[in-house]
C-alpha positions in Angstrom: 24.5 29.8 25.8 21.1 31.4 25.1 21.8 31.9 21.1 22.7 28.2 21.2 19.6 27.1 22.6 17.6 29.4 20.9 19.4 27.7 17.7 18.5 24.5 18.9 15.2 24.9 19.1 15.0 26.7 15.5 16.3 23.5 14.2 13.9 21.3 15.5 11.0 23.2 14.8 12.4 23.3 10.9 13.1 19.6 11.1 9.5 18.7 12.5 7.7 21.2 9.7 9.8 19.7 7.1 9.2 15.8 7.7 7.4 13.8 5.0 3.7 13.5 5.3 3.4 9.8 4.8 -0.4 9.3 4.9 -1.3 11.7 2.1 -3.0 13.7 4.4 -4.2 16.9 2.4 -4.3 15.6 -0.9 -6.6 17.5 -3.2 -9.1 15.3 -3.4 -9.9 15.5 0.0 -8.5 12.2 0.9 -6.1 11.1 3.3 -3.9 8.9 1.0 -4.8 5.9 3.2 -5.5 2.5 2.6 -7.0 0.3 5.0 -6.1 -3.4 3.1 -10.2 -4.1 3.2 -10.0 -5.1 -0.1 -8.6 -4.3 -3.2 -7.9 -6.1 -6.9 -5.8 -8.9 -7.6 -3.1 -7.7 -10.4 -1.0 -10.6 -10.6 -0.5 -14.1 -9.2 3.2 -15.6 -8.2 4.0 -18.5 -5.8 1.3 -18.7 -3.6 1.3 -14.5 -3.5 -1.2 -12.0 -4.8 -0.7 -8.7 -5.8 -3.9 -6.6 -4.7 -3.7 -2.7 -5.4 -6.4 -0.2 -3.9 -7.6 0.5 -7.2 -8.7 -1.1 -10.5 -6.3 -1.3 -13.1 -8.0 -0.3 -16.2 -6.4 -1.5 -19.7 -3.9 -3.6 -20.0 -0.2 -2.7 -18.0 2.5 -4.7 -17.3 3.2 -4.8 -14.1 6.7 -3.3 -14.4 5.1 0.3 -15.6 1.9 -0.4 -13.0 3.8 -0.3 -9.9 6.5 2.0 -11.1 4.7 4.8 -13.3 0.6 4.4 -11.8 2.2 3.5 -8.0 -0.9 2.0 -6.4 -1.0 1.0 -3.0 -0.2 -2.0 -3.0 0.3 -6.0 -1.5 2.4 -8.9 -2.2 -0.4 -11.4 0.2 0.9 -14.7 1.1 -2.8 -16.9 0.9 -3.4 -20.6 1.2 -3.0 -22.8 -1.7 -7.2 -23.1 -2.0 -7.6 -19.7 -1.9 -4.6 -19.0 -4.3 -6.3 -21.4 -6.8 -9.9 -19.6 -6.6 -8.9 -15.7 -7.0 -8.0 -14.9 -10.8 -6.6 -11.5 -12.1 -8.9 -8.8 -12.0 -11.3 -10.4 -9.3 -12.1 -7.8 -6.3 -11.5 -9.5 -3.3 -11.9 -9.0 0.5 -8.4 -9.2 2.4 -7.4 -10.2 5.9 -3.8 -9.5 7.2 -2.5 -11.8 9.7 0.1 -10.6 11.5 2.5 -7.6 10.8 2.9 -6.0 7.1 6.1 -5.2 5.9 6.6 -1.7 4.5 8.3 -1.8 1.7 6.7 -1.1 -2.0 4.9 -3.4 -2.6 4.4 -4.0 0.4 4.1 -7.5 1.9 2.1 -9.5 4.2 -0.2 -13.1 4.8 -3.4 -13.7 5.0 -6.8 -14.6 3.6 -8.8 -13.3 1.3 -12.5 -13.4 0.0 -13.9 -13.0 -3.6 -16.4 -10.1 -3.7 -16.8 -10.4 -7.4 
């Protein structure tokens, strides 16, 4: 009974040590991986959504080979029709996340956002 708990307790230790590190923590730069949604740049424009990435996109990439081969953090944001109108590609903007963000890649949320330049 003691080997088994022993056992048991082996496992979870591995289990805990070998989890993914989500947040990036560690990364070489020094960074945590982390992005806070503050702002970011608008990378594409569909159906009332905008696609804002952490980073600026530099060149021209589709947006196929963007989010699969350069992965960014990024945002599918839901935004009112005014403010849908006013942001164009490539503008940095200032977001606001109403309500809960779905995690999935990109991921997906509503809210507001403000042109910073």
């Amino acid at each position: 009974m003691k080997k088994l708990i022993i056992v048991m307790i082996g496992l979870f230790v591995v289990a805990c040590a070998c989890s993914a590190n989500k947040d990036g923590a560690g990364l070489p730069d020094g960074s945590s991986g982390q992005w806070d949604h503050g702002s970011g740049y608008v990378v594409a424009k569909e159906g009332g959504r905008l696609l804002i990435v952490s980073e600026k996109v530099d060149g021209e990439v589709s947006l196929e080979n963007l989010l699969v081969d350069v992965s960014p953090n990024a945002i599918w944001l839901a935004v009112e029709q005014e403010s849908y109108e006013a942001v164009q590609i490539g503008d940095q903007v200032r977001m606001t996340i109403k309500g809960a963000i779905a995690e999935s890649y990109p991921e997906q949320a509503t809210g507001s956002v403000e042109i910073i330049k």
